[in-house]
N, C-alpha and C positions, 0 to 999 in steps of 0.2 A: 175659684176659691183656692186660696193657697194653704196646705197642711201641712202643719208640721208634729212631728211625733219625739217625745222624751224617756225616753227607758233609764228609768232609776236603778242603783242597787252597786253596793262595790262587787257581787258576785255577777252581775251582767259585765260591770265595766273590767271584773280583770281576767274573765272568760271561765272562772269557774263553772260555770250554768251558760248553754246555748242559748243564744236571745231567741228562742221563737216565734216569741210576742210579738217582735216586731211587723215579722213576716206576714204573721197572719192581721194584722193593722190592716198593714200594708195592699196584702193584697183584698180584703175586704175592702176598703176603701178605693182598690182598684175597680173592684166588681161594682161599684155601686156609682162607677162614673166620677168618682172625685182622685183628686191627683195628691199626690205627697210630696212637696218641695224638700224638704230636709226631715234628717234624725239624726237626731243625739243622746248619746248616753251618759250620765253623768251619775259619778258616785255617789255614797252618801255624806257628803257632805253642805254643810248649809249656804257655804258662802256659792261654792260650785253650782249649785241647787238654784240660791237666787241670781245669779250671774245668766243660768241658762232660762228663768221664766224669762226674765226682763230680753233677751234679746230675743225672744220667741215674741215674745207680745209685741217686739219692733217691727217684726216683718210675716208673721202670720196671720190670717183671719181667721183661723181654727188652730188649737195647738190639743193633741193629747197626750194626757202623761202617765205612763205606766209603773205603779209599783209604790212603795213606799206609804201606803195607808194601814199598817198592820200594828197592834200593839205594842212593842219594841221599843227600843231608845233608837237605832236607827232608820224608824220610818219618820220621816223628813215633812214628808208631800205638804198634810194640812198645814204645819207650821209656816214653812215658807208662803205657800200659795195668800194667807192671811197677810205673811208682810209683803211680800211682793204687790198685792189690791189694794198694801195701805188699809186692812182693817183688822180689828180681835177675833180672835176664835172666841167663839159661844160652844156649849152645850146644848146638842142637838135630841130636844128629850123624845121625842118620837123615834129616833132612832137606839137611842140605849134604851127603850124597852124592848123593842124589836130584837136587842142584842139579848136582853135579861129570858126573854122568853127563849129563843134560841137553845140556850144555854137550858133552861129549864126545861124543853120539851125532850133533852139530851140525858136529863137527868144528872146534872153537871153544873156546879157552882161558877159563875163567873168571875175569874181572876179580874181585879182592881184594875191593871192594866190597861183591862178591852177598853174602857171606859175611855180610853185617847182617842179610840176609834169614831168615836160619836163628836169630838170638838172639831167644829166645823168653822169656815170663816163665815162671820157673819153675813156676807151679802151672797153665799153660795148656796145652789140651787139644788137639792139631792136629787142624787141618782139611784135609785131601787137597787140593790144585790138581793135577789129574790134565795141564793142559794149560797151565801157566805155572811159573813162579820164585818165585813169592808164594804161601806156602803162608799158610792161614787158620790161626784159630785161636780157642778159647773160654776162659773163665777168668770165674771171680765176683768183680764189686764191688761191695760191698754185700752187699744181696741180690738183686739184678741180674744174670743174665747173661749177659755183651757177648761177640758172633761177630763177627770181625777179617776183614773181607773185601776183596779186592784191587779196585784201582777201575779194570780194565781189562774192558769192557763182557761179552765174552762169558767170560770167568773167570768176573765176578761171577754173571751169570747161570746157568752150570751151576752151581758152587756152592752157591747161593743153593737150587737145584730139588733137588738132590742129597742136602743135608749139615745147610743150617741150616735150613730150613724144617723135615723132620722131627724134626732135635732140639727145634724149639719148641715143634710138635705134642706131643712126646712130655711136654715140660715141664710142657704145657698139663693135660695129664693126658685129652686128645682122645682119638675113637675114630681106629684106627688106619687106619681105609679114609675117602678123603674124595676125592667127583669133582665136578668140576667141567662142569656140562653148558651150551653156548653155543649160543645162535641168533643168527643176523645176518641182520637185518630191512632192507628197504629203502623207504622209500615212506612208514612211519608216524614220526610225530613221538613222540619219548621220553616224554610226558606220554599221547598216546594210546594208547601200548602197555602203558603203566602203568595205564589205566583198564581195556583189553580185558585184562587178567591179572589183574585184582584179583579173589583170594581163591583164586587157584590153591594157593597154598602151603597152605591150610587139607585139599586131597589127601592130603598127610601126617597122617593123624591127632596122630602123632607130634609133630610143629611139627617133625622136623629139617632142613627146608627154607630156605634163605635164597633169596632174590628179591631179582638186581640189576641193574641196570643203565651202559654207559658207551655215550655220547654220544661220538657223532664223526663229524660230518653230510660225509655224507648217511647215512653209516648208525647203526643204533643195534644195540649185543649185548646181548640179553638172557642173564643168568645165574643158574644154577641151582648153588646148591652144596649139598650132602648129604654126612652122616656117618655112618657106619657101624660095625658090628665088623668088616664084613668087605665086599668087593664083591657077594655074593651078594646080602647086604641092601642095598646102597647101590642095586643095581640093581632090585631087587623095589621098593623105595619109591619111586624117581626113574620108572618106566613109565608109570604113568596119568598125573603132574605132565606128563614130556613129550610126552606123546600130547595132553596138554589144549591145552598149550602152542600145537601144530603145528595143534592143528583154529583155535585162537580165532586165531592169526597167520594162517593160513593162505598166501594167494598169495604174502604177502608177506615169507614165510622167503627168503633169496636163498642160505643155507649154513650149516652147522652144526659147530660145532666148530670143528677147525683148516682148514677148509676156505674157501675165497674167493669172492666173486662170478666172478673170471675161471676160476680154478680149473673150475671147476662148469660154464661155457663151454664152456672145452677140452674136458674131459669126455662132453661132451654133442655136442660137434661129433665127435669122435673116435670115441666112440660109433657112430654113422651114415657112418663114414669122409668126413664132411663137409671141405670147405675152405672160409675165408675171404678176400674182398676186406674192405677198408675203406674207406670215404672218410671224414674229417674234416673240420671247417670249425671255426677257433676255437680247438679241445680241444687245440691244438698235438700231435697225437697221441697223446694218454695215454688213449686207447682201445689203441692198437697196443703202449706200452710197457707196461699191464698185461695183455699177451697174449704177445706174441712172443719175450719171453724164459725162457718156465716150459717145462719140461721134455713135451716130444713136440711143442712146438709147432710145429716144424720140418716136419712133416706135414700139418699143420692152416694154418698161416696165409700162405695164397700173396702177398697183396698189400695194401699201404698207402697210401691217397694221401693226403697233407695239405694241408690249405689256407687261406689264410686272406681273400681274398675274389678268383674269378675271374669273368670272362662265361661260360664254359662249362667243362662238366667233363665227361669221357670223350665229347663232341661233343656234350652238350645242353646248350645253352643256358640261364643263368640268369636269370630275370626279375629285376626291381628287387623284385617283391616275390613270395618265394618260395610255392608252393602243392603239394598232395597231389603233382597228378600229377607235378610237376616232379624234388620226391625221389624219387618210384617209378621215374621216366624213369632218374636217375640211379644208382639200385642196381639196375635190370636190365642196365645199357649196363655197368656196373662187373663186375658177374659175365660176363657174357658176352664183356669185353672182355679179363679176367683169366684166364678158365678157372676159376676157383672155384663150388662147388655153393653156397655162400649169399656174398653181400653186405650189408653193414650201411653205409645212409649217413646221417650227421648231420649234416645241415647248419643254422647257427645267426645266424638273424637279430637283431643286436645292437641295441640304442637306442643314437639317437646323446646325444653330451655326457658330460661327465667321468664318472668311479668317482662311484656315489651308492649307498647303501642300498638305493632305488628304483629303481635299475636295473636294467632286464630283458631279459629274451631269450625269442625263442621258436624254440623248437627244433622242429626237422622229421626224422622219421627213419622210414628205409624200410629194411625187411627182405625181398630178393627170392631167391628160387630160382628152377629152373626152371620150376614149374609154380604158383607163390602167391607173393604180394604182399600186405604187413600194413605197415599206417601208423598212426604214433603223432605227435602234435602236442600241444605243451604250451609253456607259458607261464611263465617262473620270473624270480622277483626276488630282490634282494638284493647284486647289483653285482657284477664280474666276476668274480672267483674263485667266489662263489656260483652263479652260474648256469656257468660252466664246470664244476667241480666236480658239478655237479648234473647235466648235459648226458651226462657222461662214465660215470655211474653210470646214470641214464634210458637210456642208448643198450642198454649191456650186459643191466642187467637185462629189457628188449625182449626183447633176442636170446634172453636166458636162458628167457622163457615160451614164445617162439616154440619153441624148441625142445623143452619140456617138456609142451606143447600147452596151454597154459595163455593166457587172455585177454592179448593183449597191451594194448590199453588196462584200463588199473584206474586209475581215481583218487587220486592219491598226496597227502599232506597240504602239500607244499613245492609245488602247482602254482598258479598264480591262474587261476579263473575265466576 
């Protein structure tokens, strides 16, 4: 089936506003086994507006259009979509009470306006907006057919999970069960993980396995999509693929599914009624901000220090040129000084001279408890956000083997020699 997606709005088209929408179409509909041929974005205007349905309706069997249902003089969508099918907008009265009530349960007069919101074209199909004013909607042009979707992020997004995606499926003439299975790798580079899984999907005898992958360093997710008549089968077919999967990634699974690197932290320190220090150097603390705000960490994470270059930290003294014992020095004085059962310290000695490509860091990081001490040192290039970035995922994932009893050095493919 071929997709095609329309992002309305002059504030998409002249970049005032990131189109995110698109991305998350995009990849949603990636997840779900369907492919996306073309996108286009077009301003608000009408003639631009009917120029892009009409040549979507030439060469799509599905078209979605984002944006442009809101009360305004510049929301476009219903008007055209009406001429474009060749029919009137009506007044769609189940849905403007839906609005009236809305508005009323808000304790809040309906502006005349919304009222646009509700004229539909008459041979279009509504779509439920269970949590806004912009209801969706479907209708054929051509032999195309286009689902009218509100360009307010998390609308779109339920929507999208809810309504139009299974109607696509269903269009598609798909089986009706399809899961989507994810690994999040850390350490291996996208090309390498593509080598160590080649010919997994041949597990399915069947082929109805797809093998994908998205890049977004430091980490990489691997994806597993399967279709079925049912879960029973989706799950019987998908077993050995991901069992294959976990043995050839091995250490360097950091989460699966909807689950996080830090996630899986928490968990794991929680687990063990563990608590956390931290100290940072560098990371401007996005160790601590992907920890201290996820639910139970209030338990878990007793202490933060950040820093960006002192002579000493919790009373030891820092050398010109950092070594082992010095970060072990410093995540034992840290736990001990915090009352926390582990401390994790990162401290990160920078190259000097400007952002280059070639610039690197090398990172120092000690995981101490009471009674064991584990040191990891590694080397990364590619200039500052790359090795911060890299620094901050390295530190975690440490923690995360330490805790899992798993080697904390492994050789990861972003380190130098």
């Amino acid at each position: 089936m071929r997709i095609e997606i329309i992002c309305t709005g002059d504030e998409v088209l002249t970049g005032k506003i990131t189109n995110t929408n698109f991305s998350t179409m995009a990849q949603k509909l990636e997840d779900a086994g369907l492919s996306v041929y073309w996108g286009t974005t077009v301003g608000d205007d009408r003639e631009a507006l009917l120029s892009a349905f009409r040549l979507a309706a030439g060469r799509a069997d599905a078209v979605i259009v984002n944006g442009g249902l809101g009360p305004t003089v510049d929301d476009l969508s219903q008007e055209i979509a009406a001429r474009a099918a060749g029919v009137d907008l009506v007044l769609h009265e189940p849905w403007l009470r839906r609005m009236e009530d809305f508005f009323t349960r808000r304790m809040r007069t309906m502006p005349p306006n919304n009222v646009k919101q509700a004229m539909l074209p008459a041979t279009a199909e509504l779509i439920d907006n269970p949590i806004g004013t912009a209801c969706g909607f479907a209708l054929d042009i051509g032999a195309a057919r286009f689902f009218f979707t509100p360009g307010v992020p998390r609308e779109l997004r339920r929507m999208l999970e809810e309504q139009v995606i299974p109607r696509i499926l269903a269009r598609s003439g798909a089986p009706a069960s399809i899961h989507l299975k994810r690994f999040h790798s850390y350490g291996l580079g996208e090309s390498h993980v593509d080598q160590l899984l080649a010919g997994v999907e041949a597990l399915d005898p069947e082929g109805g396995i797809k093998l994908g992958f998205r890049a977004h360093y430091p980490q990489i997710e691997t994806k597993l999509t399967l279709r079925g008549a049912d879960m029973d089968e989706v799950n019987r077919k998908l077993a050995p693929v991901t069992a294959e999967v976990r043995r050839r990634l091995g250490n360097f699974i950091i989460a699966e599914d909807d689950q996080t690197l830090e996630g899986v932290v928490l968990a794991a320190l929680a687990a063990e009624r563990a608590t956390l220090s931290l100290v940072e150097t560098f990371t401007a603390g996005q160790i601590a901000a992907r920890i201290a705000h996820l639910p139970g960490a209030e338990t878990v994470f007793r202490h933060g220090t950040v820093a960006r270059h002192l002579d000493q930290l919790f009373g030891v003294r820092l050398p010109p040129d950092l070594d082992q014992e010095t970060t072990e020095a410093v995540a034992r004085a840290a736990r001990e000084q915090t009352g926390a059962t582990h401390a994790l310290a990162v401290l990160i000695a920078l190259d000097e001279g400007a952002d280059r490509i070639d610039l690197g860091g090398t990172i120092w990081i000690a995981i101490a408890t009471a009674d064991r001490v584990a040191f990891r040192r590694s080397r990364i290039l590619g200039g500052r956000e790359w090795i911060r970035l890299g620094a901050v995922e390295l530190a975690m994932d440490c923690l995360r083997r330490f805790l899992q009893g798993l080697p904390v050095v492994e050789r990861i493919d972003f380190e130098k020699s």
